[in-house]
C-alpha positions as a Markdown table, in Angstrom:
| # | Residue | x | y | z |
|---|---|---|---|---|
| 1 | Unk | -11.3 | -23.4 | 8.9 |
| 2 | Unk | -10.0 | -21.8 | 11.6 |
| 3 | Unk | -7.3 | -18.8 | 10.5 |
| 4 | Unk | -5.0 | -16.5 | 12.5 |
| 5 | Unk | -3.5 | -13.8 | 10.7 |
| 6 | Unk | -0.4 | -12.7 | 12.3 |
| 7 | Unk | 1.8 | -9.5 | 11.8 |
| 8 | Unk | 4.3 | -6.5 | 12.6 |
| 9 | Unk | 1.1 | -4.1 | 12.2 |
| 10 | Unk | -1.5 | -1.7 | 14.4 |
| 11 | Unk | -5.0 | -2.9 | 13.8 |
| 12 | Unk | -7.0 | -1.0 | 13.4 |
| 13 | Unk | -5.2 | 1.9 | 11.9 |
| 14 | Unk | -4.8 | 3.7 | 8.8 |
| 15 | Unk | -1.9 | 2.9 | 6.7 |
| 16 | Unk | -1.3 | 0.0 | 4.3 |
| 17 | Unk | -0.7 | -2.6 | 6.3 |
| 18 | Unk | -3.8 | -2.4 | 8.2 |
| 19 | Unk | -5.5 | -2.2 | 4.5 |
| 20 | Unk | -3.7 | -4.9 | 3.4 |
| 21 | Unk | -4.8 | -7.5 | 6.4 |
| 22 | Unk | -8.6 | -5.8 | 6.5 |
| 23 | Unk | -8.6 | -6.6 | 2.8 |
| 24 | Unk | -7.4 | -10.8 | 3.1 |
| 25 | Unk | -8.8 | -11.3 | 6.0 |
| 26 | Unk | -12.2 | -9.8 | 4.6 |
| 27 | Unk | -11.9 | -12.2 | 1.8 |
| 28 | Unk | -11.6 | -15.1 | 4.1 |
| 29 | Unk | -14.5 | -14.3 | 6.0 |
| 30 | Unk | -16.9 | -14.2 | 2.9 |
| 31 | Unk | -15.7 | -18.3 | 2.2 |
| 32 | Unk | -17.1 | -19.1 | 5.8 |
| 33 | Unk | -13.9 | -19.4 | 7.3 |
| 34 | Unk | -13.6 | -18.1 | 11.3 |
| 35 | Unk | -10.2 | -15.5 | 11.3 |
| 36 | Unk | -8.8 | -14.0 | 14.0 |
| 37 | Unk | -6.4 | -10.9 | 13.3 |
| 38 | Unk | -3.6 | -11.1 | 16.4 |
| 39 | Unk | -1.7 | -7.4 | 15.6 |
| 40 | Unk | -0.3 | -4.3 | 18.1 |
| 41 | Unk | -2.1 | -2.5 | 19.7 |
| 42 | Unk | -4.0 | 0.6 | 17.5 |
| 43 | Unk | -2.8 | 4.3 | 17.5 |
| 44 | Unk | -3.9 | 6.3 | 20.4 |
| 45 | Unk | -5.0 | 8.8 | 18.1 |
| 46 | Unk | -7.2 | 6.7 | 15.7 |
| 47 | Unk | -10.6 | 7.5 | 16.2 |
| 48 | Unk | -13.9 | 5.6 | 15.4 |
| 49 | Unk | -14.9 | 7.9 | 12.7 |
| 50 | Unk | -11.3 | 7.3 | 10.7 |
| 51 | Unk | -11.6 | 3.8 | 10.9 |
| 52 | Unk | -14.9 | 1.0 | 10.7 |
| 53 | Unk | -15.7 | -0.1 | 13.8 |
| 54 | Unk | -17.1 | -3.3 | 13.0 |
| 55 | Unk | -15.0 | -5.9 | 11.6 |
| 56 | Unk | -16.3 | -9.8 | 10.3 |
| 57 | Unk | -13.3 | -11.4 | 12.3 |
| 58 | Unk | -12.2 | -11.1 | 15.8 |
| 59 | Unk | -9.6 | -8.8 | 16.7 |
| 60 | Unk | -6.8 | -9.4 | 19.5 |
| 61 | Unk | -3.9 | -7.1 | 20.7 |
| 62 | Unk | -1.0 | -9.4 | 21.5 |
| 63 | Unk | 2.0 | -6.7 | 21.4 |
| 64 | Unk | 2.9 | -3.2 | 21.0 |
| 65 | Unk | 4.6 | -1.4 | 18.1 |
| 66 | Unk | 7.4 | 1.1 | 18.6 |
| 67 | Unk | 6.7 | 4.9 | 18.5 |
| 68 | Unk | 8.4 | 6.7 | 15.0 |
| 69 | Unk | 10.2 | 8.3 | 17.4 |
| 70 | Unk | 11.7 | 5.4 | 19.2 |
| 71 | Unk | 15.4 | 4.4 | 18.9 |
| 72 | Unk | 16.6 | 2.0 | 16.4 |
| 73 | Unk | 17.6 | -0.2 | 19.3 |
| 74 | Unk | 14.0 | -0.1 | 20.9 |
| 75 | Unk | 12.6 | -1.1 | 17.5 |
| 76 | Unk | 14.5 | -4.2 | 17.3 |
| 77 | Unk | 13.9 | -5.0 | 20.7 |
| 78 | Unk | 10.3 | -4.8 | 19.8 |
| 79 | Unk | 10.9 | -6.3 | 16.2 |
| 80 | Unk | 11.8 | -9.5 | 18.3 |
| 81 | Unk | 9.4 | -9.1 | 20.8 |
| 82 | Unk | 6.9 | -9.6 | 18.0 |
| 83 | Unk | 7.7 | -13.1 | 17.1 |
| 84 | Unk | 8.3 | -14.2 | 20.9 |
| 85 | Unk | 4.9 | -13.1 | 22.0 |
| 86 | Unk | 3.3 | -13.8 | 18.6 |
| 87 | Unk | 4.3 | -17.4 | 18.3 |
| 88 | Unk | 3.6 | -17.8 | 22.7 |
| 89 | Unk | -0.2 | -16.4 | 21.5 |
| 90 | Unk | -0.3 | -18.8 | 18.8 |
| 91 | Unk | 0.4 | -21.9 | 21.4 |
| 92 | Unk | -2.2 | -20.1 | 24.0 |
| 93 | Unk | -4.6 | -20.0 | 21.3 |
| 94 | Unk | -7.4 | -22.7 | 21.8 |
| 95 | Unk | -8.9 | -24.6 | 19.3 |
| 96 | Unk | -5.8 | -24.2 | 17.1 |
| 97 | Unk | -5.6 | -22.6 | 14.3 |
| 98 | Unk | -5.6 | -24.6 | 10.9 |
| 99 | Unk | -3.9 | -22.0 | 8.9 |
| 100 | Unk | -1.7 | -19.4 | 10.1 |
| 101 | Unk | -1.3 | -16.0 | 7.7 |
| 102 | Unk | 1.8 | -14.1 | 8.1 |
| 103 | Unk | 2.0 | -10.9 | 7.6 |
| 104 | Unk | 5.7 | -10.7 | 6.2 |
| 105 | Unk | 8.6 | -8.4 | 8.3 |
| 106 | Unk | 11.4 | -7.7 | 6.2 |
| 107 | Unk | 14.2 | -7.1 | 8.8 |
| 108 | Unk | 14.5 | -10.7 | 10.7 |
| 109 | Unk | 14.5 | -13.8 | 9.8 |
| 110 | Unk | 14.3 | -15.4 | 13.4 |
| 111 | Unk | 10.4 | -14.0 | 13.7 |
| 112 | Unk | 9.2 | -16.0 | 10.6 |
| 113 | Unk | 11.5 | -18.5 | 11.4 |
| 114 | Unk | 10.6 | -18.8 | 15.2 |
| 115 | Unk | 6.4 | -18.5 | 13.5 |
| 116 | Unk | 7.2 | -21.4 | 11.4 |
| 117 | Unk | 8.7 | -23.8 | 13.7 |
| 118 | Unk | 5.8 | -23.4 | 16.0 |
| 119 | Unk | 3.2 | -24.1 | 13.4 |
| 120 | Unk | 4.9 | -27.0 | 11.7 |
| 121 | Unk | 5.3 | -29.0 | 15.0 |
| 122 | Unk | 1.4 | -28.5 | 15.5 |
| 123 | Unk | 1.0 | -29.4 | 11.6 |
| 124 | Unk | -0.5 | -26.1 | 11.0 |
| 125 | Unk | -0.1 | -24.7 | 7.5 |
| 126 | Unk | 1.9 | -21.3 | 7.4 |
| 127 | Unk | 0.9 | -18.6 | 4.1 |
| 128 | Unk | 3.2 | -15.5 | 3.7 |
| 129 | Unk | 1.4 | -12.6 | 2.4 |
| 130 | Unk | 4.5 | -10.9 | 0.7 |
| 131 | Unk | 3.7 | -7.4 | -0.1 |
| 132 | Unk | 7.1 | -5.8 | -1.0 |
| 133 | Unk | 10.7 | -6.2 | -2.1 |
| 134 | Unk | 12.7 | -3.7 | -0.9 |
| 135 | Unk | 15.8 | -1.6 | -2.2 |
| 136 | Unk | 19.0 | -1.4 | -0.4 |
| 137 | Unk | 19.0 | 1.9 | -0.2 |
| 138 | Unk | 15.8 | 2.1 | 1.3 |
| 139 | Unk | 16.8 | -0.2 | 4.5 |
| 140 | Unk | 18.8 | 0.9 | 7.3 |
| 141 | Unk | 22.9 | 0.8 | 6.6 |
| 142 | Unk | 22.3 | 0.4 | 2.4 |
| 143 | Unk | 23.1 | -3.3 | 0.8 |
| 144 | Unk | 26.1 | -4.7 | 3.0 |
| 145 | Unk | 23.8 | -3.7 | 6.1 |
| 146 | Unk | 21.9 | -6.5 | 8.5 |
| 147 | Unk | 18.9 | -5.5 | 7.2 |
| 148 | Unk | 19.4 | -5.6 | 3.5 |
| 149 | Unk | 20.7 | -8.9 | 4.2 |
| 150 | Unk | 17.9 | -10.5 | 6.4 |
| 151 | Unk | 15.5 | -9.2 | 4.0 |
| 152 | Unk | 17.1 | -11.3 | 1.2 |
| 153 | Unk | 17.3 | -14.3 | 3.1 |
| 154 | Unk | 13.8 | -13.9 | 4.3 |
| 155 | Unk | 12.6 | -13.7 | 0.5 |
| 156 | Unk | 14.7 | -16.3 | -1.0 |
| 157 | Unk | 15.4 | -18.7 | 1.6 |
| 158 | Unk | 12.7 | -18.5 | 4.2 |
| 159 | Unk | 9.3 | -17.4 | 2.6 |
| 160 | Unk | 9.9 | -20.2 | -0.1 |
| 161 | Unk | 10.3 | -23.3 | 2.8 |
| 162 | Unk | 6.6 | -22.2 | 3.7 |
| 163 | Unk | 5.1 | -23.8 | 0.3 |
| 164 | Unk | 2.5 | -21.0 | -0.2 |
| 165 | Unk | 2.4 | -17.2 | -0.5 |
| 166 | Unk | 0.1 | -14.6 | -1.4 |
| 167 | Unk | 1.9 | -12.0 | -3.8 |
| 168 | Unk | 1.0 | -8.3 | -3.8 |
| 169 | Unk | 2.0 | -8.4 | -7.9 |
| 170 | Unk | 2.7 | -10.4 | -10.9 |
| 171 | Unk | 6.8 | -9.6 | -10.2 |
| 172 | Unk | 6.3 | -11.6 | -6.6 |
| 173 | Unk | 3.9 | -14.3 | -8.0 |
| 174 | Unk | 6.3 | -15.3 | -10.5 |
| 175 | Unk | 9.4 | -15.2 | -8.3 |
| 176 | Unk | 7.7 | -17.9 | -5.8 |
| 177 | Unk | 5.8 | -19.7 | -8.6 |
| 178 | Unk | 9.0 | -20.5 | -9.9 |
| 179 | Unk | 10.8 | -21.4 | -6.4 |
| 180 | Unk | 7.7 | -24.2 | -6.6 |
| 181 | Unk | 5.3 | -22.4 | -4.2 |
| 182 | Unk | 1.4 | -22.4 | -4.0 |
| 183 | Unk | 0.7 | -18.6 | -5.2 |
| 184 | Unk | -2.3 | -16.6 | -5.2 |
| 185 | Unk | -1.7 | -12.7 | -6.7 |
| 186 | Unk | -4.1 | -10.6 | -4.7 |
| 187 | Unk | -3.1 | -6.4 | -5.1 |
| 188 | Unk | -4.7 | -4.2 | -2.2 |
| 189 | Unk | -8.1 | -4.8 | -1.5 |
| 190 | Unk | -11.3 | -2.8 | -1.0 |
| 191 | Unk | -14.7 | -2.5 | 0.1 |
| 192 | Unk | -15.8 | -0.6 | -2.7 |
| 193 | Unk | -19.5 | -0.6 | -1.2 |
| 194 | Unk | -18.1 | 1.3 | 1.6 |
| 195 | Unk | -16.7 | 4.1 | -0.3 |
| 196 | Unk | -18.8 | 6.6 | -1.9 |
| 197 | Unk | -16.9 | 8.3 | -4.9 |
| 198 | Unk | -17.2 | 11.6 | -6.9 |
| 199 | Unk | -18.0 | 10.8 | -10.4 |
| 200 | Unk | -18.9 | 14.4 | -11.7 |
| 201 | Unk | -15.5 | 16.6 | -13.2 |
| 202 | Unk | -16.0 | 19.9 | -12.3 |
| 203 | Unk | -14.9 | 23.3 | -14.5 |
| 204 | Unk | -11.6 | 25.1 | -13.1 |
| 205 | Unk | -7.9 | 24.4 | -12.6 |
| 206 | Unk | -7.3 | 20.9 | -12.6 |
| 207 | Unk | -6.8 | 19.8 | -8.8 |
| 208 | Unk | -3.9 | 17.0 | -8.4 |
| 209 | Unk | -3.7 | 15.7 | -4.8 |
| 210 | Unk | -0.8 | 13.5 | -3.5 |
| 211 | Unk | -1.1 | 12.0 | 0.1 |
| 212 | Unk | 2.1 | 10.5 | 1.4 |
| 213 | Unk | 5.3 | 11.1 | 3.4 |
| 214 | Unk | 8.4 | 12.3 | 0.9 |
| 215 | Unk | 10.8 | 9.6 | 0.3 |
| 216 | Unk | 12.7 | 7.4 | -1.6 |
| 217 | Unk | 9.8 | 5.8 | -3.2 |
| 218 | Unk | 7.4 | 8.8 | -4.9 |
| 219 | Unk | 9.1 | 11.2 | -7.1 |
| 220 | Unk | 6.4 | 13.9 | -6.3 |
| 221 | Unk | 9.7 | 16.8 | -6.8 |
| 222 | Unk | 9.1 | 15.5 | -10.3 |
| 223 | Unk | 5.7 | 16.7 | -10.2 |
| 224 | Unk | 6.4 | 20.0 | -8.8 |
| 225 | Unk | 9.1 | 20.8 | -11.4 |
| 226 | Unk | 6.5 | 20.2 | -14.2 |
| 227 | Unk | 4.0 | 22.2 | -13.1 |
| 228 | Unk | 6.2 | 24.8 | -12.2 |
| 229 | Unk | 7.8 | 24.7 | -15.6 |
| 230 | Unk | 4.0 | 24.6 | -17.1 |
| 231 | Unk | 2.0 | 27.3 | -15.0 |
| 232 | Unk | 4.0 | 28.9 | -12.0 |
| 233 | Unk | 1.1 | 31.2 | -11.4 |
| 234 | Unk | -1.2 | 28.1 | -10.8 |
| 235 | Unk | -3.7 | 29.5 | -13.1 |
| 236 | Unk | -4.4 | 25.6 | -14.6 |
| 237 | Unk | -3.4 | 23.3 | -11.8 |
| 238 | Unk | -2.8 | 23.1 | -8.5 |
| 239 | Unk | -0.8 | 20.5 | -6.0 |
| 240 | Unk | -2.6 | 19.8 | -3.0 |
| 241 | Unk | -0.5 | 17.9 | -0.4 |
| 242 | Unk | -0.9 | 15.7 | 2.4 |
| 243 | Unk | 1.7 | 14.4 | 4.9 |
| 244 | Unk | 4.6 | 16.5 | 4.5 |
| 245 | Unk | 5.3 | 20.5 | 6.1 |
| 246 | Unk | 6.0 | 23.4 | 3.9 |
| 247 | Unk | 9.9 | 23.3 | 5.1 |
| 248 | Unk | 9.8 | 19.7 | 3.7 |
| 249 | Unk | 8.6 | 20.7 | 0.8 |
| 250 | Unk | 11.0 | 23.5 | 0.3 |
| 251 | Unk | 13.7 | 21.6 | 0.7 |
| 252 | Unk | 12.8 | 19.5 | -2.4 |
| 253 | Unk | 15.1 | 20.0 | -5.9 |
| 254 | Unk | 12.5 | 22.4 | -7.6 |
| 255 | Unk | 11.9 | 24.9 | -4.7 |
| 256 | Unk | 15.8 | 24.4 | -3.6 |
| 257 | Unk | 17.6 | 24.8 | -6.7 |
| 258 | Unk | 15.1 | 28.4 | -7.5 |
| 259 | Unk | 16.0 | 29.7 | -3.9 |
| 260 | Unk | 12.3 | 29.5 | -2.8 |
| 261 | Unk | 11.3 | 30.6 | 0.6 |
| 262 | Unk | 8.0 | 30.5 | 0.0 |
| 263 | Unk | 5.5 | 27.9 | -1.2 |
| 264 | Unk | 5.0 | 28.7 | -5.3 |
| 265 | Unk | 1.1 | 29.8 | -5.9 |
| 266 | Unk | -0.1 | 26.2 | -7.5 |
| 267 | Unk | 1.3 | 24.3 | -4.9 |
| 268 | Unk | -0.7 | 24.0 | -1.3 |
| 269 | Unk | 0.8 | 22.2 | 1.9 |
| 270 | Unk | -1.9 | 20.4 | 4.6 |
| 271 | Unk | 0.4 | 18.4 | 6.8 |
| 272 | Unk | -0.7 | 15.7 | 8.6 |
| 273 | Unk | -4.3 | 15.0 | 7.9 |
| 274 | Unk | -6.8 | 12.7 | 9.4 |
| 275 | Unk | -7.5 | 9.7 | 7.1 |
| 276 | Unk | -11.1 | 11.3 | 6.4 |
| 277 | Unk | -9.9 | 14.3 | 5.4 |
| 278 | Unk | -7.1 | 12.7 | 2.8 |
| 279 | Unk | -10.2 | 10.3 | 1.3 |
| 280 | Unk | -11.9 | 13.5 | 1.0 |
| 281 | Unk | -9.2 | 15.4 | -0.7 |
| 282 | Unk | -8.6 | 12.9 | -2.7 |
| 283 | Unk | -12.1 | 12.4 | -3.8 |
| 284 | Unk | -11.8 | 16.0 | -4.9 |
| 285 | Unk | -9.3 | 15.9 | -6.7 |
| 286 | Unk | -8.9 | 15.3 | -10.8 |
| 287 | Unk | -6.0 | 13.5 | -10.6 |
| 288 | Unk | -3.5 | 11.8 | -8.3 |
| 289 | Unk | 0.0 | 11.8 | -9.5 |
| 290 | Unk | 2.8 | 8.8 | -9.3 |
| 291 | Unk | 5.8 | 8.7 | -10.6 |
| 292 | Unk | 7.8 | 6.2 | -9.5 |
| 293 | Unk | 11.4 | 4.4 | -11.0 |
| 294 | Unk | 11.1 | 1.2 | -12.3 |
| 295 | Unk | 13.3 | -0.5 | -9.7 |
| 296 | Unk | 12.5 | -3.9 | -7.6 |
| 297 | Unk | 10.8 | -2.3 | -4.8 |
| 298 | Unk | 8.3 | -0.7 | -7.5 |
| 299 | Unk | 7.9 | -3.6 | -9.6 |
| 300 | Unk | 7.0 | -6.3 | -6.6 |
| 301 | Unk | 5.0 | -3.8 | -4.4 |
| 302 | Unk | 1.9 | -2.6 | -5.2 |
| 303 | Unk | 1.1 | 1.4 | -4.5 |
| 304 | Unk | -2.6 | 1.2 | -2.2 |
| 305 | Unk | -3.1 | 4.7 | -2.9 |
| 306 | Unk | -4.3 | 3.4 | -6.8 |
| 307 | Unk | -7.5 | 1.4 | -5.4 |
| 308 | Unk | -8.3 | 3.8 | -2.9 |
| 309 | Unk | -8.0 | 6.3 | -5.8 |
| 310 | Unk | -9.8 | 4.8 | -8.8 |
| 311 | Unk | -12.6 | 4.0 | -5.9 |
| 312 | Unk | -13.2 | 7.8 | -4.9 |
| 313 | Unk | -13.3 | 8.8 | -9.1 |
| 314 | Unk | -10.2 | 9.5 | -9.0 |
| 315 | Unk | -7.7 | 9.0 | -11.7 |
| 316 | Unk | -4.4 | 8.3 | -11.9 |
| 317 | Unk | -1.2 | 10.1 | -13.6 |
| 318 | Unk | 1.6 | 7.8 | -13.7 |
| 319 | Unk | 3.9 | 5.8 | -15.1 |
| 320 | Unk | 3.6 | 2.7 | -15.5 |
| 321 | Unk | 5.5 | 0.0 | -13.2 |
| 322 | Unk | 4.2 | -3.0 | -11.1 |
| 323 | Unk | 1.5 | -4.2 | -12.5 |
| 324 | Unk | -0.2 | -0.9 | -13.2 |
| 325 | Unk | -0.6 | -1.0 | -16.9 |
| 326 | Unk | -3.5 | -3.9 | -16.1 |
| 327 | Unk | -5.6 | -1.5 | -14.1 |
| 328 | Unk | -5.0 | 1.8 | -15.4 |
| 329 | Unk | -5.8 | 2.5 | -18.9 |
| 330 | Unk | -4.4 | 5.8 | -20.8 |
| 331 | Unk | -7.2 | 7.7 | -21.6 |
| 332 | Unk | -9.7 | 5.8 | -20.5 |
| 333 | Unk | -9.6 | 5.8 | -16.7 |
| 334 | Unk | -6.1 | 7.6 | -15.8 |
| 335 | Unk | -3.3 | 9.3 | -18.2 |
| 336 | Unk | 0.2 | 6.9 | -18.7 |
| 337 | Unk | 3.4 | 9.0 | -18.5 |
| 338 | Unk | 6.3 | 7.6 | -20.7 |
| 339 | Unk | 8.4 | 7.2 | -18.1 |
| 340 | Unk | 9.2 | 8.6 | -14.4 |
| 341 | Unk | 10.7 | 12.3 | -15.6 |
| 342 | Unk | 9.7 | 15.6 | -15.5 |
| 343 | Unk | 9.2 | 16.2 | -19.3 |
| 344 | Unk | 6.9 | 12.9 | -19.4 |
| 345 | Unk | 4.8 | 14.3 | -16.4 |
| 346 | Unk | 5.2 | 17.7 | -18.3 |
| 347 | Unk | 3.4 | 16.1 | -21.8 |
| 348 | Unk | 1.1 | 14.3 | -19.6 |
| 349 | Unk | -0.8 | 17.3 | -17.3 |
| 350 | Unk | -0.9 | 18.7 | -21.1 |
| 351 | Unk | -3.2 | 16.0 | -22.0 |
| 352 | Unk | -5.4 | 16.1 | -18.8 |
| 353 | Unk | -5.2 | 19.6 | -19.3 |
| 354 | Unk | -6.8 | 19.0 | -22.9 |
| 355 | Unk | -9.4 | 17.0 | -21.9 |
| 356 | Unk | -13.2 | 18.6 | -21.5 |
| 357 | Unk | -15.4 | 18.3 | -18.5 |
| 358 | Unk | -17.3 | 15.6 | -20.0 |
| 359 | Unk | -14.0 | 13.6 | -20.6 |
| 360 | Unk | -13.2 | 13.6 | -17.4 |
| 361 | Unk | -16.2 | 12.9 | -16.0 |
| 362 | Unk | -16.0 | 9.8 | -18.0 |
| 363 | Unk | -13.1 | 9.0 | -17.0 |
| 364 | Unk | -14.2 | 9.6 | -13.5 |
| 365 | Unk | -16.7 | 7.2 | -14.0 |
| 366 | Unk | -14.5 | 4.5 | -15.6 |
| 367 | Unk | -11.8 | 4.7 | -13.0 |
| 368 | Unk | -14.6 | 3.6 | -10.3 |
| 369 | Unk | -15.9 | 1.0 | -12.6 |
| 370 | Unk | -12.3 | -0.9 | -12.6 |
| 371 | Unk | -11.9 | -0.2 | -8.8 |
| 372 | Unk | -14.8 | -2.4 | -8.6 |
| 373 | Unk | -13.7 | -4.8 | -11.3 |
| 374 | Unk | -10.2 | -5.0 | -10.0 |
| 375 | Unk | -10.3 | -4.2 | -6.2 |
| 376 | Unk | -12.7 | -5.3 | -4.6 |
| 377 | Unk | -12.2 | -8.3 | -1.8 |
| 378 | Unk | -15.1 | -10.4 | -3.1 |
| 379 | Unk | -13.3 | -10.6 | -6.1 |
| 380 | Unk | -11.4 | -12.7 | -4.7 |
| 381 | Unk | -13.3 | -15.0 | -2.9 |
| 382 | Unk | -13.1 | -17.6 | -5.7 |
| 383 | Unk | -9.4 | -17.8 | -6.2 |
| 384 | Unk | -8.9 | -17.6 | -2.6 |
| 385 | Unk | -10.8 | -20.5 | -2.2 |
| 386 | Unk | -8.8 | -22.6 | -5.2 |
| 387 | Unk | -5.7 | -21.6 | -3.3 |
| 388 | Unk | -6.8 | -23.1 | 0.4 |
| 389 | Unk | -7.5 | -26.3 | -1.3 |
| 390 | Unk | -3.9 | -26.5 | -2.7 |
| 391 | Unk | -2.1 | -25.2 | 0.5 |
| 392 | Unk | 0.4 | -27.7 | 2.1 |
| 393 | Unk | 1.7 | -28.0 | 5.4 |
């Protein structure tokens, strides 16, 4: 078949999105199909040795994504632009496509809506890849805002008309399965051949490295409060973090409520880091921490930064919500927490803590084995290929 994969994303770039479409669209290419990936145009920035250069599908730049720093107006200006010039690229497009993936926006319902009316009148089938389900207080203006309320319309009203969906977790693929869609759960997906691990534990202070932007979603001030509670002078950990600033950092609970002006000794701050130098410090690492509540936007989303992980050797100290617990066993290739607080993370950097060299090396060596198990795009070349035969228009 002919597939277009359409989206609010930069390809190619480095976050999650970009992941996410590399990963299904990879997939698709393995069953012989022909996929075009229609996104914004790619980061200035983004250079060739960040990112693969070679992709199996065809890549086309049909509009362009607002800056971070652009005004909320001037992103939904260009949040509408995307479905104008998306769905006019779709009609250009020659031969048509016979199935159209959609990258799911949260904010507007129009765009999908706009997507969908196109395809149906050409009887193309549309797929939603739904990848998150987002809390109130995480969207612009909290639960009585525009957005909030678009995003719940575009999950229970919208997605469902489509007939088919790919779901990032068990929590999405039961929500459509039982609003009668055609569901396929697929979490992020890797190359795993592409990624060369570290799968030797080393002697030392246990190295913990967390790579994000603080928000509403990590609770990495959690983490810092245990370790500061456990070993201030960083004589048995240390924290090594990528995306935030030092001043962001001090403004976090633990540093805030001790009147820190400086960074404690087991805590280190990078900034913003290239993505080969965050793979790398990951790859370095002993464990990578996440703590997360067990609210809706945890249980239907799925964190990429646990494949990526698990790929490089790494670990993972968490606890458990999405569909974690299936992936990450305790003890065997990553450390459960009982819950999201500081005395769970406390009891569980005791156990890693505890364990030898050789433990962790085995568990260095398990955690890449289930990457490969769980992760890895061919895996799911076979169930995608159950799910295209059941797709309906």
């Amino acid at each position: 078949m002919r597939i277009a994969y359409v989206g609010p994303f930069r390809f190619p770039d480095n976050n999650a999105a970009a992941r996410r479409v590399q990963g299904v669209a990879s997939t698709l290419c393995d069953l012989g199909h022909e996929v075009i990936v229609a996104s914004a145009s790619p980061r200035k920035q983004l250079s060739c040795s960040q990112t693969p250069t070679e992709y199996p599908f065809q890549i086309e730049h049909v509009w362009r994504f607002p800056e971070r720093s652009a005004s909320i107006r001037s992103k939904i200006r260009c949040a509408l632009s995307w479905g104008k010039e998306t769905a006019a690229w779709l009609k250009r497009l020659h031969p048509k496509p016979d199935v159209v993936f959609v990258y799911e926006y949260p904010h507007f319902k129009s765009v999908t809506s706009r997507i969908a009316k196109n395809c149906r009148s050409s009887g193309i089938a549309i797929i939603e890849d739904v990848v998150e389900w987002y809390q109130p207080s995480h969207l612009r203006l909290g639960w009585g805002g525009p957005f909030h309320v678009h995003d719940e319309y575009l999950k229970r009203c919208v997605i469902p008309r489509t007939g088919n969906v790919v779901a990032i977790s068990k929590y999405l693929e039961r929500y459509y399965t039982r609003k009668q869609c055609n569901v396929l759960r697929m979490p992020p997906t890797i190359d795993t051949d592409e990624i060369v691990p570290r799968l030797e534990a080393s002697e030392g202070p246990l190295r913990m490295a967390y790579a994000g932007y603080i928000g509403k979603k990590d609770l990495i001030e959690n983490v810092i409060e245990a370790i500061w509670r456990l070993d201030p002078l960083g004589q048995q950990f240390r924290l090594i973090m990528a995306g935030p600033s030092e001043a962001d950092v001090l403004r976090l609970p633990p540093c805030k409520s001790r009147g820190a002006v400086k960074l404690p000794p087991f805590l280190e701050v990078r900034g913003a880091l290239p993505h080969g130098d965050v793979i790398d410090l990951v790859r370095q690492a002993d464990f990578v921490p996440l703590l997360r509540k067990p609210e809706r936007f945890a249980m239907a989303g799925f964190p990429t930064k646990v494949p990526e992980s698990m790929s490089l050797g790494t670990p993972i100290l968490c606890n458990l919500t999405s569909d974690l617990g299936d992936h990450v066993r305790d003890g065997m290739n990553g450390i459960h927490c009982l819950d999201y607080s500081t005395e769970a993370c406390q009891q569980a950097l005791k156990r890693a803590c505890e364990l030898s060299v050789d433990e962790r090396t085995a568990m260095r060596l398990a955690a890449r084995s289930q990457a490969e198990q769980d992760f890895d795009y061919r895996r799911f070349v076979d169930p995608m290929a159950r799910f295209l035969e059941r797709i309906s228009t």
